[in-house]
Structures are given as structure tokens and as C-alpha cells.
C-alpha positions in Angstrom: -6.4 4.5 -7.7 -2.8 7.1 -7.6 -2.3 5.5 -4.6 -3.1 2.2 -5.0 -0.6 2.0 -8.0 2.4 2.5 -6.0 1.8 -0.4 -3.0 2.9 -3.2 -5.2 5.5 -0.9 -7.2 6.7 -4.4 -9.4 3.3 -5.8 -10.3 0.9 -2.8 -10.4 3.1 0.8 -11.2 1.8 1.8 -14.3 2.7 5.5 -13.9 4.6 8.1 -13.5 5.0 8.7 -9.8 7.4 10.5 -7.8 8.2 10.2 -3.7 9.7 11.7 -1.0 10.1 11.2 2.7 9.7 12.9 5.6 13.4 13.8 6.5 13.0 13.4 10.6 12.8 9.5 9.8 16.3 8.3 11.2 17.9 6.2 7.6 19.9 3.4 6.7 21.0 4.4 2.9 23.8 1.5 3.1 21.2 -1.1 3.0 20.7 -1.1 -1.1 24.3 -2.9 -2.2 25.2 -3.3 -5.9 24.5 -6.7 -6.8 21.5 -6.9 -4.7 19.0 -9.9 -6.0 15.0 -10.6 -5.2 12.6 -12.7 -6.9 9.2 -13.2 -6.4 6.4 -15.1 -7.4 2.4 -14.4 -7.2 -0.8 -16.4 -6.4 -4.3 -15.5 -6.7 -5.6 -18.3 -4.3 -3.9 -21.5 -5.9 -3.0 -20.2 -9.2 0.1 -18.4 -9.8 -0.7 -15.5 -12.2 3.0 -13.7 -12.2 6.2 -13.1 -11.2 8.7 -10.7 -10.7 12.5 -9.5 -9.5 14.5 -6.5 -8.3 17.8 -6.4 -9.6 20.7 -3.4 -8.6 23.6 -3.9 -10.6 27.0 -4.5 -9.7 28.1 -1.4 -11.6 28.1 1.8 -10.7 26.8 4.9 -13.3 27.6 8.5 -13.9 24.1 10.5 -14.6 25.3 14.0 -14.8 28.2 13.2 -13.1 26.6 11.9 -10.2 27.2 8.4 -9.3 24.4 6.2 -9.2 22.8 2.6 -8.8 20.8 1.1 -11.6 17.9 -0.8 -10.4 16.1 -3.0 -12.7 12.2 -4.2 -11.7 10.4 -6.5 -13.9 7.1 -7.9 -13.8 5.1 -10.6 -16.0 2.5 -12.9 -15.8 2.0 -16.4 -15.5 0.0 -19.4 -15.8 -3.4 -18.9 -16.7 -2.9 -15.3 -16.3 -0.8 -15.3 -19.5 -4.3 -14.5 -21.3 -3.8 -10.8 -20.3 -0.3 -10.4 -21.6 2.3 -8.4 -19.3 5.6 -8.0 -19.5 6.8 -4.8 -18.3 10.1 -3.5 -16.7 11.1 -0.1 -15.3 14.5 0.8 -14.1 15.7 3.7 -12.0 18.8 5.6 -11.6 19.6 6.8 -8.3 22.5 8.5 -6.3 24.6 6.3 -4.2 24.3 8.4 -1.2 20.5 9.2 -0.6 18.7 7.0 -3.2 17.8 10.3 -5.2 16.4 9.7 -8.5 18.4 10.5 -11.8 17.0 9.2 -14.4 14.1 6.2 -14.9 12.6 4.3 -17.9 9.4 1.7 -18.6 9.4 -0.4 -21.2 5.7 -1.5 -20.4 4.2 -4.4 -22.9 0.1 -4.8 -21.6 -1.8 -7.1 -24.6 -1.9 -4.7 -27.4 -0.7 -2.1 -25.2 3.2 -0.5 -25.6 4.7 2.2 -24.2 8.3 3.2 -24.0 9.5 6.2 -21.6 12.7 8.3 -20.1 12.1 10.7 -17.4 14.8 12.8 -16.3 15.6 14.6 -13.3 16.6 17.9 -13.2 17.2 18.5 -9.2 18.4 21.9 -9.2 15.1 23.1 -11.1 12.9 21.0 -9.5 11.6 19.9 -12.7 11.2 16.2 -14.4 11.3 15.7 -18.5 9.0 13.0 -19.8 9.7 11.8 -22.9 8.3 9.2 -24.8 9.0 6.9 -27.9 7.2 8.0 -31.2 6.6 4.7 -33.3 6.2 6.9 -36.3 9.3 9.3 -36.0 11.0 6.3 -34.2 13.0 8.4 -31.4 11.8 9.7 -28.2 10.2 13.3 -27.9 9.5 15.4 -24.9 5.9 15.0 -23.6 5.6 16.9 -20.8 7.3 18.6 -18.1 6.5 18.4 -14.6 7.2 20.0 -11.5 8.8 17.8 -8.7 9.2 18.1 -4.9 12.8 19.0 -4.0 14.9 15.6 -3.9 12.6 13.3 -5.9 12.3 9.8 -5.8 10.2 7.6 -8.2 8.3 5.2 -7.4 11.0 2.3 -7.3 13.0 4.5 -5.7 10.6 6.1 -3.4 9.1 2.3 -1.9 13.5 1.1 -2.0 13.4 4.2 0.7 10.8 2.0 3.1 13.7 -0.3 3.4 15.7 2.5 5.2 13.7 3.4 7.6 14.6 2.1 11.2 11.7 0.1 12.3 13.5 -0.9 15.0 13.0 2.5 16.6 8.7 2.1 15.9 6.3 0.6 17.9 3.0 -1.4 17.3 0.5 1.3 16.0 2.8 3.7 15.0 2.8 5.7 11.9 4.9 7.2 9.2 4.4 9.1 6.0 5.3 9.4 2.4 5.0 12.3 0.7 4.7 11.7 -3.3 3.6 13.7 -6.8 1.4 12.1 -9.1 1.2 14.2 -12.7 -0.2 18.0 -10.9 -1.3 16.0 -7.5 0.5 15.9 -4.6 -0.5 13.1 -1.9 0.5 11.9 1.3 0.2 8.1 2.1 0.3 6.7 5.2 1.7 3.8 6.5 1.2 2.2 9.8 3.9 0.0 11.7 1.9 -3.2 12.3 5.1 -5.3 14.5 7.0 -8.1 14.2 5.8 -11.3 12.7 7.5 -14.9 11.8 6.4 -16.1 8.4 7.4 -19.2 6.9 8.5 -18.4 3.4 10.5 -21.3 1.2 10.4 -23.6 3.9 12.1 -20.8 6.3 10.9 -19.3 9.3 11.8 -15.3 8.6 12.0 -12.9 11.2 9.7 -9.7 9.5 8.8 -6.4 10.3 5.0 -5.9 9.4 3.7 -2.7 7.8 -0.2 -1.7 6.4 -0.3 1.4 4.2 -3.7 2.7 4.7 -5.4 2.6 2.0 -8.1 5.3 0.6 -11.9 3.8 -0.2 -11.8 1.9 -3.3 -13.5 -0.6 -5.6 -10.2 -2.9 -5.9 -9.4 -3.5 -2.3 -11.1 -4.8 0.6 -10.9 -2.0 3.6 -8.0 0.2 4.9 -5.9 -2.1 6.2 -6.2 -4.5 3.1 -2.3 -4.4 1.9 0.0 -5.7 4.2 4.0 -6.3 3.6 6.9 -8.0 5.4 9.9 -6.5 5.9 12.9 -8.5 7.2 14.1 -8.5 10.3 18.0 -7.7 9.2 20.2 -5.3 7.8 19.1 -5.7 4.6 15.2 -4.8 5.6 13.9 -6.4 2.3 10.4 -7.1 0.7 9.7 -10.9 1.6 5.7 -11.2 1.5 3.0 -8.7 0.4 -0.7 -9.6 1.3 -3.3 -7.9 -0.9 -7.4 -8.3 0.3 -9.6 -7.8 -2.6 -13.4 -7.9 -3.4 -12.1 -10.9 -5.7 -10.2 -12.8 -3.6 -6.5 -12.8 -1.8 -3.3 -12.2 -4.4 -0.5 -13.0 -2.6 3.5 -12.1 -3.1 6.7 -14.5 -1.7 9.9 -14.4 -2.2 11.4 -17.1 -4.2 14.8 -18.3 -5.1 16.7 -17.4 -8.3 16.5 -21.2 -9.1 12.8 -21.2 -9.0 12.3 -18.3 -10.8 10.2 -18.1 -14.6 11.8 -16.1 -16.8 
């Protein structure tokens, strides 16, 4: 289930997770631009059960005097699936240059379920400071501290790293990695380069790169290959679909407009 958290990083991460990548991939760090807005929507057959949106701000931040983009993800539910309550929202802090994490929080509200949290990167030691709001004391208080592979990403940041990748350079079948932490775990997921595809999104035909993370076995998803994601085919590279098989059906992620989007 670690791994299966971070496929669907603005509807499903409810950890703490950290990522790297292999460094012989050949990057594209100028394709995350301040300002940068995506919406989404998601449908469980013909319901719509949530929503969600990546925002990067327009401003630029100093953490430890080290400028940095803020990206905000947020994620809710819809519809019928406002029975089980979610309104959660993480947001990263990473280095301008090579999409490095700084600093991340989650505000994550679940039915009856709150949790507040600030991690902390400390790259020079390799080390990552969890701390996490006390209702009682009201403040935040260290947790725990964990080691982290040298130049950590989180998990926003980490999947925002996908988008760097040159697919152009990949062919059908071929396979990359990320290498990630979870807690005292490390992992390696892999991902296979599934082609290109044209998917009519919003009444648009979009030019998309395809990609399948393989998946390990699991009671949540149907097989392997179950997850699939789009990628356009530009120099932006961003999400525009992601497919999820599961034993209970298909849940299925579009992007939407800002004018169609539930707040």
C-alpha cells in the first residue's frame, strides 16, 4: 500500500514520503513555471466523487536562503462521496533549480480525522524533522526524525519530477525508475513508458505521452498494469488523465478548466 499511496499523489498521499531519481535520466527542470494552474475532477463510473488542483505560485520563497517554488495540492470530495468527508491539502517547497524539497506541510481533514504537519529538510545532514500540531499544547512539536536519501524530494515533488523526464528520448516498453523512502523503508517503483496516445479531454483532442507504474500485488487494484497516466505531448509535460482499475470498478481523473472547477 507505500506504493500505491504515491500514484495518485493529489487524491490518495496520506503520508510522508520522500523521492528521488535516478540521475542518468536526461531533465527538463524549466518546465514547472510560477503561476502554473491544473484542475481536476474524478468519477467512479458516472458519479463524480472529488476534485482536485495543483497550484505553484507566482512568488518566489527563501527557505534557508534558498529560493524556492511553493506548490499547493488540494484534494476533496464530491457528490455522493461527500459522506466520507475529505478535504485535505499539502504544499511543498522546492528549489528553483532541481525541484529539491525544502520544506512541506498537510493540513489533512478525513471525517473525524485531523492532522496538521511540517517536515523540514535538512540536505546537508541528510536528515528530515517531522513535526506535528499538539491540539492540547496548541503548537507544533518534533515527532520524529528521519533519515533521507541525499537530494530528497517529497512526494509532490518527487511525481512534479515525472514531468521532467524527456519521454521523447523513450520508446514503447521502456522503463524508468524512482527511487523513494517511506518512514525506515526504502523502495524502488517502476514505471513503464507505455507511447503516445490521443485522448479527448474537454472536448479537445490532446497529444499525450502514456505511462503504467507497475504496481506490486494488492487488494485495491486490479493487476500490474492497473494505473495508467497521460502526460502531454508539450513543453509543459503535464498530468491530463489518470486511469485507475480496481476490484470495485474504474475511478477516473481529467483535467478540467478553472471555470468548471468545485471549490
Amino acid at each position: 500500500m507505500k506504493h500505491i499511496k504515491l500514484l495518485i499523489i493529489y487524491l490518495l498521499a496520506t503520508s510522508t514520503s520522500y523521492a528521488s531519481l535516478n540521475s542518468n535520466y536526461k531533465m527538463d527542470y524549466s518546465r514547472i513555471k510560477p503561476g502554473e494552474k491544473y484542475f481536476y475532477t474524478a468519477h467512479w463510473g458516472i458519479l463524480t466523487i472529488g476534485s482536485a488542483s495543483i497550484v505553484v505560485d507566482s512568488r518566489i520563497y527563501k527557505i534557508d536562503n534558498v529560493p524556492c517554488m511553493k506548490i499547493d495540492v488540494q484534494g476533496r470530495t464530491n457528490g455522493l462521496a461527500k459522506l466520507f468527508y475529505v478535504r485535505d491539502q499539502w504544499t511543498s517547497y522546492v528549489d528553483t533549480s532541481k525541484i529539491f524539497t525544502y520544506k512541506s506541510t498537510r493540513s489533512i481533514r478525513e471525517g473525524s480525522y485531523k492532522l496538521d504537519e511540517i517536515v523540514d529538510f535538512d540536505h546537508n545532514k541528510q536528515k528530515a524533522y517531522v513535526k506535528v500540531f499538539n491540539k492540547t499544547l496548541k503548537e507544533f512539536q518534533l515527532k520524529k526524525i528521519y533519515d533521507t536519501p541525499e537530494n530528497t524530494r517529497d512526494v509532490i515533488a518527487g511525481f512534479m519530477v515525472v514531468r521532467m523526464i524527456n519521454l521523447e528520448n523513450f520508446k514503447t516498453g521502456d522503463y524508468f525508475s524512482i527511487n523513494g523512502f517511506y518512514e525506515d523503508e526504502g523502495y524502488r517503483m517502476n514505471i513503464q513508458y507505455a507511447g503516445k496516445e490521443t485522448i479527448k479531454v474537454n472536448n479537445k483532442q490532446i497529444s499525450c505521452h502514456k505511462i503504467r507504474p507497475v504496481l506490486p500485488k494488492n487488494k485495491v487494484f486490479d493487476g500490474q498494469n492497473s494505473v495508467e497516466v497521460w502526460l502531454s505531448n508539450d513543453d509543459k509535460q503535464h498530468i491530463v488523465r489518470v486511469k485507475a482499475r480496481m476490484f470495485a470498478g474504474n475511478i477516473i481523473i481529467n483535467q478540467i478548466e478553472e471555470k468548471d472547477f468545485k471549490k
